[in-house]
NUMI-992098 format. One record per residue (C-alpha): y negated, x negated, z negated. Coordinates in steps of 0.1 Angstrom, whole numbers, padded with zeros to 4 digits, always signed. Last residue first. Layout:
BEGIN
YXZ ...
//
This chain:
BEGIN
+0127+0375+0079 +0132+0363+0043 +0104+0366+0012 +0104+0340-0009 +0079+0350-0042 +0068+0321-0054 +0070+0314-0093 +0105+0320-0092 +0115+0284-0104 +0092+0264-0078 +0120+0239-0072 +0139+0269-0059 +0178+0264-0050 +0200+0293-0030 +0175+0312-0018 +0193+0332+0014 +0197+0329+0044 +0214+0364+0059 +0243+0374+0085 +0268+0373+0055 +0253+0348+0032 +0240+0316+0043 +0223+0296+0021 +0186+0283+0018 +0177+0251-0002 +0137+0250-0007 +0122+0214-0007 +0090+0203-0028 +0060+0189-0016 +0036+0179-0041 +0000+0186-0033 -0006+0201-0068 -0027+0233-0065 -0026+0232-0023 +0010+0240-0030 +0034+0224-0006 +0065+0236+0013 +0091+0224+0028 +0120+0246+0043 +0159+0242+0040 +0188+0254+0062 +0225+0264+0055 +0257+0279+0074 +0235+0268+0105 +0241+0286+0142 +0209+0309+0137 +0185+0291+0118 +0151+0301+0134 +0141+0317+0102 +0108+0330+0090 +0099+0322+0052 +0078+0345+0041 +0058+0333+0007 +0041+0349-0018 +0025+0334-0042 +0002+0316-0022 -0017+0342-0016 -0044+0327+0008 -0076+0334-0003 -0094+0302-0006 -0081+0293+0031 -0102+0318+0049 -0099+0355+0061 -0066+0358+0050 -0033+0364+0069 -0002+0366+0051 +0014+0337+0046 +0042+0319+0064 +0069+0295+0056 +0087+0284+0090 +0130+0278+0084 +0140+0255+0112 +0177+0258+0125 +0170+0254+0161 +0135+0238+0170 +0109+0263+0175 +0090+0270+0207 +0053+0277+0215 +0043+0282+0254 +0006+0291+0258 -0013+0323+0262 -0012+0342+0235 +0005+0377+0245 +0036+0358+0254 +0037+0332+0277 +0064+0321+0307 +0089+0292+0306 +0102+0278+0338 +0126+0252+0322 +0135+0218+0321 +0167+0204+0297 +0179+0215+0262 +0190+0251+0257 +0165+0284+0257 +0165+0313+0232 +0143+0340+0238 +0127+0353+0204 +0098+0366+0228 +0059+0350+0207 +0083+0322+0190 +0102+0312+0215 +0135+0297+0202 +0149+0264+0211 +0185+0249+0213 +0195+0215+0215 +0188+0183+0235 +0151+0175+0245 +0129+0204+0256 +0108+0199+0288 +0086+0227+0299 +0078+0239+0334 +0049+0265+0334 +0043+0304+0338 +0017+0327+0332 -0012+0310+0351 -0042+0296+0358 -0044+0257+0348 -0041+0233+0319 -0016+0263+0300 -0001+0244+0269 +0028+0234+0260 +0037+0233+0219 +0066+0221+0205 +0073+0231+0166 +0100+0217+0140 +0091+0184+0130 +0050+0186+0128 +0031+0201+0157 +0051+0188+0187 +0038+0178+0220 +0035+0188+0258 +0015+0177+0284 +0024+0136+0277 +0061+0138+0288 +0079+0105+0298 +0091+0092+0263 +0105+0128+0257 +0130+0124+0289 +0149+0092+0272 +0164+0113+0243 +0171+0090+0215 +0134+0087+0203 +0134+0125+0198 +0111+0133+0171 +0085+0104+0177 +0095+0107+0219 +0078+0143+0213 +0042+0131+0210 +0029+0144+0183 +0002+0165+0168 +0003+0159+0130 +0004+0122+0135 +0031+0101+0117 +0015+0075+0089 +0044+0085+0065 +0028+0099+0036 +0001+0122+0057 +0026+0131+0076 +0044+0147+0048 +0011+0164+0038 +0004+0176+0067 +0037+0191+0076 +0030+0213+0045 -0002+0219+0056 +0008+0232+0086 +0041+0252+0074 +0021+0270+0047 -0012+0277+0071 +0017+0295+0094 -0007+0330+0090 -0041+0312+0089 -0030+0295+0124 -0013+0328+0136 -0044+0346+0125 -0066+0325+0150 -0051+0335+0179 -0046+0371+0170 -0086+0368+0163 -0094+0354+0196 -0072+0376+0214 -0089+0408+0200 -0126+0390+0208 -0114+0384+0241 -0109+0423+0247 -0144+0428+0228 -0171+0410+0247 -0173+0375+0259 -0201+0370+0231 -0181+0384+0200 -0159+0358+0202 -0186+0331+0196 -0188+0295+0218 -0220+0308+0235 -0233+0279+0240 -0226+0242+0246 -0201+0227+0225 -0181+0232+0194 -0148+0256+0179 -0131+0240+0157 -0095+0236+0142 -0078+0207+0122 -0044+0198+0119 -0034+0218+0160 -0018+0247+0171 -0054+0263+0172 -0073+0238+0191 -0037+0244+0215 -0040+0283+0214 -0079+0282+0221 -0076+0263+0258 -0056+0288+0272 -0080+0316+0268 -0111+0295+0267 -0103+0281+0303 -0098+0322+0313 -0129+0329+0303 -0150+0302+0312 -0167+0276+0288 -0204+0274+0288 -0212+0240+0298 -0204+0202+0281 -0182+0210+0253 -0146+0220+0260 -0129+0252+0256 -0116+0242+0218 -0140+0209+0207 -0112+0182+0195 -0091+0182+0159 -0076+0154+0150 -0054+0143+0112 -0026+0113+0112 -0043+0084+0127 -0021+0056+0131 -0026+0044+0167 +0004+0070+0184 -0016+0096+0170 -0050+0084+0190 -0027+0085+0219 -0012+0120+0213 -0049+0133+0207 -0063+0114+0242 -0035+0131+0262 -0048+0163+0248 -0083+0158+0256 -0074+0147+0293 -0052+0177+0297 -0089+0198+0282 -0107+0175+0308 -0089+0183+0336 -0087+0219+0335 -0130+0219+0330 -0153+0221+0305 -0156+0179+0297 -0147+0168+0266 -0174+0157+0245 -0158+0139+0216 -0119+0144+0200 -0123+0149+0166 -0115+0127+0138 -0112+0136+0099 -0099+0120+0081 -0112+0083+0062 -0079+0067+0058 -0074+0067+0099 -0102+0044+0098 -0082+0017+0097 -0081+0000+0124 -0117+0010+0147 -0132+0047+0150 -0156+0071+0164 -0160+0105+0163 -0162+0118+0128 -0154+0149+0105 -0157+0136+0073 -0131+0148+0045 -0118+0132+0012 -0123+0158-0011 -0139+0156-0049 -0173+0167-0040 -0195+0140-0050 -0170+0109-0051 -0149+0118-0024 -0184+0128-0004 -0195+0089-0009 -0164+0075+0003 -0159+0093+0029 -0199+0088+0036 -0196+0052+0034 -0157+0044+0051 -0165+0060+0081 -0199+0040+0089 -0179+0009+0083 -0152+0014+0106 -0173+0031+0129 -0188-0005+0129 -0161-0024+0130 -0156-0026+0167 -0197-0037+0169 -0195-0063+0143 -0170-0092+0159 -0195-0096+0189 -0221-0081+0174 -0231-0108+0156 -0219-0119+0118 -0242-0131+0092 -0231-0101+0072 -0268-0093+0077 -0258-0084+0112 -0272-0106+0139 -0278-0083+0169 -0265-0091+0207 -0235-0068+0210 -0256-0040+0194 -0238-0010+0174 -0234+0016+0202 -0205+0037+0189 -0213+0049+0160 -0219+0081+0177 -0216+0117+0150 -0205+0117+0116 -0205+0153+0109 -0211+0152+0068 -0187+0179+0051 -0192+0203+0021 -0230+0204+0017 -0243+0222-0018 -0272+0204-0021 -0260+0174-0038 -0240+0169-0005 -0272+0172+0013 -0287+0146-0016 -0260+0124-0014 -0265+0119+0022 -0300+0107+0020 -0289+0085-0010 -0260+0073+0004 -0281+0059+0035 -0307+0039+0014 -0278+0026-0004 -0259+0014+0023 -0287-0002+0042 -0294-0023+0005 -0256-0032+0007 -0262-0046+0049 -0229-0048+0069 -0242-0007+0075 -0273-0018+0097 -0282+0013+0105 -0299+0014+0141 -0336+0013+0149 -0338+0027+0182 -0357+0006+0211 -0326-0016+0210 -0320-0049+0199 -0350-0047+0172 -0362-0079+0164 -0361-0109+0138 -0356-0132+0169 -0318-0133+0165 -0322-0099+0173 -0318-0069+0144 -0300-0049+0127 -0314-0023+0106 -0321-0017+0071 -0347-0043+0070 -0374-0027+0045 -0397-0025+0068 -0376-0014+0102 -0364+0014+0079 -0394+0027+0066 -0409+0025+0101 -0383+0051+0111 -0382+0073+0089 -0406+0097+0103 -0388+0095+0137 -0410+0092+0166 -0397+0054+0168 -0360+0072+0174 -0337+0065+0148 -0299+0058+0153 -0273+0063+0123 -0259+0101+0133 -0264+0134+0116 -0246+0166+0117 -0243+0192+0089 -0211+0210+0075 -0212+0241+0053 -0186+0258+0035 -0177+0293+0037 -0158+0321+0019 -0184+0346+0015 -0196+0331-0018 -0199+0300-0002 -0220+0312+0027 -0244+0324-0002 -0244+0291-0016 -0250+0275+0014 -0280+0299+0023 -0295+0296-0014 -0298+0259-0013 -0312+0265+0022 -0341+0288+0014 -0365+0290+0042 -0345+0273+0069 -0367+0280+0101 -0399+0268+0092 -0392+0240+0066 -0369+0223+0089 -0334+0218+0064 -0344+0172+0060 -0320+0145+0066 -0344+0131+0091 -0322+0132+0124 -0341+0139+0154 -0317+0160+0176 -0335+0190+0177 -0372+0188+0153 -0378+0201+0122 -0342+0194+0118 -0313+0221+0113 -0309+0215+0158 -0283+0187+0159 -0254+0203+0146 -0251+0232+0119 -0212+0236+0117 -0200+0267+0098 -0164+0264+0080 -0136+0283+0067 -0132+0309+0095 -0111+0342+0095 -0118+0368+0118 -0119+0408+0103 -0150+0412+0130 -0175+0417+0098 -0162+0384+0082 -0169+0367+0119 -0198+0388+0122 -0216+0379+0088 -0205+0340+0088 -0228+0342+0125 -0256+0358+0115 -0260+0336+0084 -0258+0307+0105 -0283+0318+0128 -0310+0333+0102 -0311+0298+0084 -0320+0284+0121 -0309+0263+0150 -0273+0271+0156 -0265+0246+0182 -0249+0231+0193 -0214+0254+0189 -0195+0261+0156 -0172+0277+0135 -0148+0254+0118 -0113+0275+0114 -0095+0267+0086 -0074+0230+0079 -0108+0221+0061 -0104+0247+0035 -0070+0228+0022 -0089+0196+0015 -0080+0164+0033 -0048+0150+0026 -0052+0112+0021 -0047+0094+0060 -0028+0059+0053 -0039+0030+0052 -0039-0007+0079 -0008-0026+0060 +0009+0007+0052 +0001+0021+0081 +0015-0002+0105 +0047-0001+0087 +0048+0038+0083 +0042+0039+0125 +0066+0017+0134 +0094+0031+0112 +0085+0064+0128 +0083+0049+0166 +0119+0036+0158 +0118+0003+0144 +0102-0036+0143 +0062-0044+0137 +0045-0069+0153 +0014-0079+0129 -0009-0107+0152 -0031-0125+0135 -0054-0154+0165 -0079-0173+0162 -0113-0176+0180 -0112-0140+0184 -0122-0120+0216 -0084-0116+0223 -0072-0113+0254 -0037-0098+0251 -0017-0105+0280 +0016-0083+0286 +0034-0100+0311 +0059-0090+0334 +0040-0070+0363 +0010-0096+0363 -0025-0083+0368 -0014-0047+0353 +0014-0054+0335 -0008-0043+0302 -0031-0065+0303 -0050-0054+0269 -0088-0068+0268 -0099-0073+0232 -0132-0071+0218 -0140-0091+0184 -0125-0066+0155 -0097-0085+0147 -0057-0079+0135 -0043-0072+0165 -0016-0049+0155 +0018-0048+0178 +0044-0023+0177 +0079-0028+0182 +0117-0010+0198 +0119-0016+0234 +0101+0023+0238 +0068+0000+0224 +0040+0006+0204 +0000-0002+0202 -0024-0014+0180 -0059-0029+0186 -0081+0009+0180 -0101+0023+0203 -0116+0057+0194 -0149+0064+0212 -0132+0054+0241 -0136+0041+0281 -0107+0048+0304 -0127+0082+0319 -0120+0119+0321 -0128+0123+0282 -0166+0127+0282 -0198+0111+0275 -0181+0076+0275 -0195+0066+0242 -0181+0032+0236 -0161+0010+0209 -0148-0017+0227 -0107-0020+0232 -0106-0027+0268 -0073-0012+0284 -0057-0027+0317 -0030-0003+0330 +0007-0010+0341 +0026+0000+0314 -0003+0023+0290 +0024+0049+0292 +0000+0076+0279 -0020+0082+0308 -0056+0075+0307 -0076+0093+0278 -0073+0068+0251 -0078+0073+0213 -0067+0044+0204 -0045+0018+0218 -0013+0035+0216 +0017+0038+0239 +0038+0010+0260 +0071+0023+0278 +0095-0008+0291 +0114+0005+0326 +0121-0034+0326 +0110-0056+0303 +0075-0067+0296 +0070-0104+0281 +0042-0118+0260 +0007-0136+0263 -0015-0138+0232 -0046-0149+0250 -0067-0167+0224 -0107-0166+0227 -0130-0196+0223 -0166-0205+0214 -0177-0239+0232 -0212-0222+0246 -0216-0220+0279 -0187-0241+0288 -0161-0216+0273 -0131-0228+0255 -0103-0202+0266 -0070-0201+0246 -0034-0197+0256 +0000-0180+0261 +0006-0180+0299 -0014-0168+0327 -0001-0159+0360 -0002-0173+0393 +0019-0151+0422 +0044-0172+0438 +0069-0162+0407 +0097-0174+0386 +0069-0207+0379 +0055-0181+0357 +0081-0191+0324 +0078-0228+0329 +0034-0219+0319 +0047-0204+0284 +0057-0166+0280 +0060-0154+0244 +0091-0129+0239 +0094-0095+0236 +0126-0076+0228 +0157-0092+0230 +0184-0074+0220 +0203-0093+0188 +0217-0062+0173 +0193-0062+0144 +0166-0065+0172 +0154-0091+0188 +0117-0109+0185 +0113-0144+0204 +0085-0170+0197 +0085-0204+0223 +0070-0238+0223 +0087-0259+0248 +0100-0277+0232 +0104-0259+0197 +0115-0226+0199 +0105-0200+0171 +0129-0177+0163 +0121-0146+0150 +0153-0120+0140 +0158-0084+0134 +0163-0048+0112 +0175-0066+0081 +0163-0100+0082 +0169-0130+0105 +0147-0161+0107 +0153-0190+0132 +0136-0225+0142 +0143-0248+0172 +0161-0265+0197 +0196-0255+0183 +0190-0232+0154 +0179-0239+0118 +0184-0205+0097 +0160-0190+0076 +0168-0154+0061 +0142-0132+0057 +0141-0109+0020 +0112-0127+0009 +0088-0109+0024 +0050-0122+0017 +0022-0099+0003 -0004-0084+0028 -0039-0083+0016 -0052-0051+0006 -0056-0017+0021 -0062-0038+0057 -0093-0029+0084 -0115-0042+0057 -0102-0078+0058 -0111-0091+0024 -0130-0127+0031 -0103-0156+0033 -0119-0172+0065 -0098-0194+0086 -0104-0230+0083 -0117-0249+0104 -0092-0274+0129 -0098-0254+0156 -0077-0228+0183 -0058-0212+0154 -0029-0194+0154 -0009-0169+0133 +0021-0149+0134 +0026-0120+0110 +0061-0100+0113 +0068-0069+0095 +0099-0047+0095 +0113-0059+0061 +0077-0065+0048 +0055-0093+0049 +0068-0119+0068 +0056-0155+0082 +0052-0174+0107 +0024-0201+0113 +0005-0220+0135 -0020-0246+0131 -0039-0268+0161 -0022-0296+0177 -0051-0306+0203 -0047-0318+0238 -0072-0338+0256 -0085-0346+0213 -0119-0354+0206 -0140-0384+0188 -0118-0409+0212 -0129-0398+0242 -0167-0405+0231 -0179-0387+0249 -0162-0351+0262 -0143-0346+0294 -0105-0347+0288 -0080-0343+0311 -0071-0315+0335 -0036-0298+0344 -0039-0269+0371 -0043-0235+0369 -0046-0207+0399 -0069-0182+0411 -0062-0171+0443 -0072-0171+0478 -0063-0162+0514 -0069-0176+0550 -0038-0186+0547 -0026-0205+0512 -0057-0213+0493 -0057-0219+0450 -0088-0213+0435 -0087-0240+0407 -0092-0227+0365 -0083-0257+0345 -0059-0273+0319 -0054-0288+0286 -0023-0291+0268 -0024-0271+0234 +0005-0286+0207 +0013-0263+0182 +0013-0268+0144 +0032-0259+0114 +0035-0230+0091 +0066-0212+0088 +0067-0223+0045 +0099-0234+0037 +0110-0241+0076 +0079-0268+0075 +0069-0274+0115 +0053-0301+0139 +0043-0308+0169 +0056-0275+0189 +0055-0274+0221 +0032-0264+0249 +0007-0237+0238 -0018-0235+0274 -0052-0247+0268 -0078-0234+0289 -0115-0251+0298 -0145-0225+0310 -0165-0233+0344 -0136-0219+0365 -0142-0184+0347 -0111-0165+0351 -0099-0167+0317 -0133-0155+0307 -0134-0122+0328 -0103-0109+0308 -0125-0103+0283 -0142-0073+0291 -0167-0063+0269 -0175-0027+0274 -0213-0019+0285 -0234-0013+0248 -0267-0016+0273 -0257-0016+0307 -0250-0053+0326 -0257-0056+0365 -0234-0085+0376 -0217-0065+0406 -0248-0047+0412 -0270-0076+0411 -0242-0092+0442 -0244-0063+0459 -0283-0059+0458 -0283-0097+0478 -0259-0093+0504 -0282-0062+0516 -0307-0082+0511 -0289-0116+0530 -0280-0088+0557 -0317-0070+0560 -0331-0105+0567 -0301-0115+0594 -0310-0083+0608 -0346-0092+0612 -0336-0124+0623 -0312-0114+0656 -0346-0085+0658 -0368-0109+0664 -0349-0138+0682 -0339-0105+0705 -0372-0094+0712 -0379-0061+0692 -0397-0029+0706 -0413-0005+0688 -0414+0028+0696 -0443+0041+0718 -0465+0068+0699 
//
């Protein structure tokens, strides 16, 4: 066959055809949308069809009160040229609505200062004249009360309040906010349009967008980085953990991993090494520049038409007890939940679970916990809240049998139902799900519509009668995907629904189990503000590989940076049969951790990489069970405080500058750091701020600074801080029983004349303090709280 031959007019128009297609499937693949894709928006201030209004000065202002108004000059989005290159730029506009007179170029719109704690700053603003709703905020324990203790003080050009750990002043002309310390450091300060003429580069002020398509708006709450400035938080993010310098979009997702900047955990708080935190008090989406676009502003796009912003003033620990007492505090899940959770997906049958509690008691492991995921339904993965008939003959008896052996029983379910689902036409007929402006389902899935009461008590009642069963804990899988584009029967859409609908989901079957069962335990993946009061979280499908277990970690520290007390994540990774070795290194830190558990693709059992791992799987888990005193202990005080359980070390050591740049390393509670192994190996730099450590697994003794450290027999790097005392049981096969009558307290108080150790009964929850006293080469008890009814044993 002779090939074809083109004249050139043929084939100059043939390519000129395959270029415009070409041309054609980029431009659909750069505005392609995915179902439940994040919502960025940052993509509305750089929409030159939408109107901004920069804050300008302020119009008017009562010192009594902090409320006034601010005065919004109007301008536009241009594309400014300077050789043969573009960029978008600003430029004063005027009005364009008839009749000019019926609408204000430049509005004066309310603002307002005001305090509600020592620490705590609330600054308002709206972009309308309608008033902002007074409906209970469910991401707050109750509405904030206001500070008296500030001190107003009229300033030259403007407006200032000092109190005991800093000062606002607002600026009048132009319109300004600045935070300092109690020493008079400036910390953060707003950034008007005078403030980017420093640079070449355009960059947008403090502002709201009014978009053309439909005249809703969204503030940008735009304030000043400092140099060498450290920013942590957001949620449960797996990026690095200096957000400076990264853009993070807080919508609610399921990345289907932890290598990625998407989360199931975002949350709109953050901290900063200058000395405040920041709570965005919304649940539209939110776009964080962090320095990213512009190296000295942080840019907070805020889906909300108005904006409440908490900024919070302290150390990280200050920080972190402020924000959660606004936003809750984690309640002390039950003791059994701080054993090991036994599980992989998934065991699919009575005979399975059984099986399983009989080797791990039979292997001398102890385990608290087996997890039935997605497959204890007639059919794997479709959730009906129903044992299968044919493969769980007697489930009632099952649970109460794993009782009796020292085990409770947790169940998966999640809130989406597939049209094969039994329930599903129930739901769709009695309106339990959201639903399209057009009376519609959104998605081909029927999802739980939990803004709806009647939705809540359809759903209670399936999970009451699992926990009526004899059910300990409700897995509350997804939540993530709640539709952008359904109407909510809180006559809300998606966009301010989807973020609080983990929020939601959380709070129901917390709720519900507290009231059955008496403990305050979920173990759930998704979150918004506030959900730390509902523990516990894990830490989603990570992947099985080096780089997702440092991912998982960095992910934990974050999500403890956000509020959350209590994590846990799937030890060796979920998504493929975890190797050797990676399980080996990977177990210590799921074991060094709140909450323990052992989940993803099978086997995950001891037993099934033969007998040697086996051993080191049981050693492993018997130093949890063995230093249960110190971790619930610590629990408990975190629990109080708002600090999480795994740590980043800057929360200890906020004076030392080298623990605000390590994010492989952490501390479990006050007094241990744990490094982890993320590749082959027996050795591994570790950072110890100032002072002296002790290994736990060699008793070598190692000063402040970086050091090559190598493992003992468990393979990972544990280290206690100089002159801690650790209380330590001896090891049971599950939490219930623990002796707790006799405690050994184990003592890494060398140089110290005197030490003390916390401790807290399970019985009472009350942590009490035990003085210790050198004498001779000894500590001794010197004051009990418990009067003799605990046996202290001294190593």
């Amino acid at each position: 066959m002779r090939p074809i031959q083109l004249l050139p007019k043929t084939f100059s128009l043939l390519f000129l055809l395959l270029f415009c297609a070409a041309n054609d499937m980029v431009l659909a693949q750069q505005h392609s949308k995915l179902i439940n894709e994040p919502v960025d928006i940052s993509e509305d201030f750089r929409d030159f069809s939408n109107t901004f209004f920069f804050a300008d000065s302020l119009a008017s202002f009562d010192p009594e009160t902090g409320k006034g108004k601010v005065k919004w000059k109007r301008h536009e989005a241009f594309s400014a040229h300077n050789f043969n290159n573009s960029m978008i730029s600003y430029k004063r506009s005027y009005s364009n609505e008839f009749p000019a007179i019926e609408y204000a170029q430049d509005p004066s719109l309310p603002f307002s200062v005001e305090f509600t704690s020592e620490r705590t700053i609330r600054i308002r603003a709206s972009t309308s004249t309608e008033k902002v709703s007074t409906e209970p905020s469910l991401m707050l324990v109750k509405e904030p009360v206001f500070d008296k203790s500030w001190k107003y003080n009229k300033v030259k050009g403007g407006h200032q309040y000092t109190g005991a750990y800093g000062s606002v002043t607002v600026f009048e002309n132009p319109w300004k906010v600045e935070i300092r310390d109690q020493t008079g450091k400036l910390l953060t300060q707003t950034r008007s349009k005078l403030d980017g003429q420093t640079s070449y580069t355009p960059n947008l002020p403090f502002s709201f967008v009014r978009r053309a398509s439909d005249y809703s708006r969204s503030v940008a709450a735009v304030f000043s980085i400092s140099p060498d400035e450290k920013i942590f938080g957001c949620g449960e993010s797996f990026t690095k953990l200096d957000k400076n310098g990264q853009k993070i979009v807080l919508w609610t997702h399921d990345p289907n991993g932890v290598e990625t900047q998407t989360m199931y955990k975002p949350v709109p708080f953050y901290l900063s090494s200058r000395g405040y935190g920041m709570f965005m008090h919304t649940s539209s989406p939110i776009t964080c520049d962090f320095g990213a676009t512009y190296g000295e502003s942080n840019a907070m796009q805020i889906g909300d038409e108005n904006l409440d912003l908490f900024i919070f003033l302290g150390e990280p620990k200050d920080i972190l007890n402020a924000y959660t007492d606004l936003t809750g505090k984690a309640e002390m899940p039950p003791l059994w939940s701080f054993g090991l959770w036994m599980s992989r997906i998934t065991y699919f049958s009575e005979q399975d679970g059984r099986n399983v509690a009989d080797k791990l008691r039979r292997n001398r492991i102890p385990s608290d916990v087996i997890h039935f995921d997605t497959g204890w339904f007639e059919t794997d993965w479709r959730c009906d809240y129903k044992f299968s008939p044919s493969r769980f003959k007697d489930p009632a008896g099952m649970i109460a049998d794993l009782k009796k052996q020292g085990f409770h029983t947790s169940l998966w379910q999640l809130p989406y139902f597939v049209p094969k689902n039994d329930l599903f036409p129930e739901i769709v007929a009695e309106g339990l799900a959201v639903k399209n402006a057009n009376g519609t389902l959104p998605y081909e899935d029927a999802v739980l519509d939990f803004s709806n009461p009647e939705t809540i008590k359809w759903y209670e009642d399936k999970i009451g009668g699992l926990l009526k069963l004899g059910v300990s804990a409700i897995k509350v899988d997804f939540g993530e995907a709640a539709p952008l584009s359904g109407v909510y029967a809180s006559g809300k859409t998606g966009f301010y629904e989807h973020n609080l609908y983990p929020l939601r989901y959380n709070k129901i079957v917390s709720e519900l189990t507290k009231k059955m069962t008496g403990d305050r335990i979920i173990w759930a993946r998704s979150t918004w503000a506030g959900s730390q009061r509902y523990p516990i979280h894990w830490g989603g499908d990570a992947e099985t590989t080096n780089k997702g277990m440092q991912a998982q970690l960095r992910g934990g520290l974050s999500l403890g940076l956000s509020g959350f007390t209590f994590w846990s994540h799937d030890i060796g990774g979920f998504t493929m049969k975890t190797p050797e070795d990676l399980y080996r290194r990977w177990l210590p830190m799921g074991v060094l951790a709140s909450h323990t558990r052992t989940h993803g693709q099978a086997p995950k059992e001891p037993w099934e990489y033969g007998e040697d791992f086996q051993n080191y799987f049981r050693k492993a888990v018997e130093l949890k069970y063995k230093l249960m005193p110190y971790i619930y202990a610590q629990s408990k005080i975190a629990s109080e405080k708002g600090l999480p359980m795994l740590r980043a070390l800057f929360i200890e050591f906020p004076n030392d500058p080298g623990s605000w740049l390590i994010d492989n390393q952490y501390m479990l509670g006050t007094d241990v750091l744990v490094a982890p192994f993320f590749e082959q190996g027996k050795i591994r730099s570790v950072y110890l701020p100032k002072g002296q450590w002790i290994d736990y697994q060699t008793r070598k003794v190692y000063e402040g600074g970086w050091h090559e450290i190598a493992s003992g027999e468990l393979e990972v790097i544990m280290l206690v801080r100089e002159g801690a005392v650790l209380p330590q049981v001896k090891v049971a096969q599950s939490t219930g029983e623990i002796d707790w009558k006799n405690i050994e307290l184990v003592s890494f108080a060398f140089k110290s004349d005197k030490a003390s150790v916390q401790v807290c009964l399970p019985s009472d929850n009350v942590v009490k303090e035990v003085l210790l006293v050198r004498k001779g080469k000894n500590l001794i008890v010197s004051q009990d709280p418990f009067k003799g009814t605990i046996a202290f044993k001294m190593q």
